[in-house]
N, C-alpha and C positions, 0 to 999 in steps of 0.2 A: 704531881699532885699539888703542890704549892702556888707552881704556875699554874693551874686551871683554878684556882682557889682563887688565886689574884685577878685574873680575867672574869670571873663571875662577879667580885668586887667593883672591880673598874666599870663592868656593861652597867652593873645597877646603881653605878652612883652618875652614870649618861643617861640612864632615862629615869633618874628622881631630877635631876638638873631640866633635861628636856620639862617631863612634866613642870616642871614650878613656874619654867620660862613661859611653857604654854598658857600657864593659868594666870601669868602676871599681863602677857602680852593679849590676852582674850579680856580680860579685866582693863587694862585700857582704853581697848577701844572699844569695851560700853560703855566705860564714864564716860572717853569726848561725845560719843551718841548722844545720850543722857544729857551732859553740858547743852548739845546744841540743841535739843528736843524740849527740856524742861526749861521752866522759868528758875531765876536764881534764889528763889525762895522755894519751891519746889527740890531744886538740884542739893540745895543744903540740907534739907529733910532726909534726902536720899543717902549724902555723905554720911551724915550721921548714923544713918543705920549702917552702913555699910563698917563703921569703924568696930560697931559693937557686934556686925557679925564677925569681923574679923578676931575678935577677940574670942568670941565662943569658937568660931574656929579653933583658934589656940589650944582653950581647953579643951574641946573635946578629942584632938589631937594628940589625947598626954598618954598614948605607947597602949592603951587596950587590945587596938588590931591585932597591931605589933604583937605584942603578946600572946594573944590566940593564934598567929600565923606560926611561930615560933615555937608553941607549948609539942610537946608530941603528940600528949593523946589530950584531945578536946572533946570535951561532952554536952549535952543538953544543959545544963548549968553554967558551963563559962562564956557559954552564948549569951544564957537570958539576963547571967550578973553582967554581963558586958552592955547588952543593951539597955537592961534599968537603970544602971551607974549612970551612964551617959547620957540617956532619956532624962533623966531628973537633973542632972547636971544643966543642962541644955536649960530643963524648963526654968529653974532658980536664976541661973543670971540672965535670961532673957528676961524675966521677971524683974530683977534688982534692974537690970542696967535701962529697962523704960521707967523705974522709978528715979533713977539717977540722974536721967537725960533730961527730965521734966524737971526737977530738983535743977540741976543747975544752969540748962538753959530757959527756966521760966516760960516753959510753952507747956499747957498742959498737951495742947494738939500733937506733940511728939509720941505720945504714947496711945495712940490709934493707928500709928505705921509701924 
């Protein structure tokens, strides 16, 4: 039992490794796209968003799934508290963080992408 315990460990910590590498190595080869495609005032437009999606990444990443995948019994409620939590999460610093961006890099233009 222990040994089939540890081998279901190890398989899923290969393919959260796999995935991550997937989405790291699929994420650079659209920024160099993107590099070579857009203009450098364009392409910085695009970094910028992309740091603040990464950031809401983060947050919305903070163990909800998790949670639900884990819980035993799940119901109509830990769905929909899970997707409003994260819905309104989502919406508030997408919100703050184009008012931030425009705040401190002095572009109002930043907060129409």
């Amino acid at each position: 039992m222990n040994e089939k315990k540890e081998n279901v460990i190890v398989n899923g910590f290969f393919w959260r490794f796999a995935e991550r590498c997937g989405v790291q190595l699929i994420s650079a080869v659209v920024s160099i796209l993107l590099a070579r495609i857009l203009t450098p005032d364009d392409y910085g437009k695009v970094a910028l968003v992309t740091v603040f999606n990464n950031i809401m990444y983060v947050l919305l990443d903070c163990g909800i799934g998790t949670a639900l995948v884990q819980k035993k019994e799940v119901d109509e409620l830990d769905y929909s508290s899970a997707f409003f939590f994260s819905s309104s999460l989502v919406m508030s610093v997408t919100a703050r963080s184009a008012c931030m961006a425009c705040w401190l890099w002095a572009r109002p233009s930043a907060s129409t992408i």
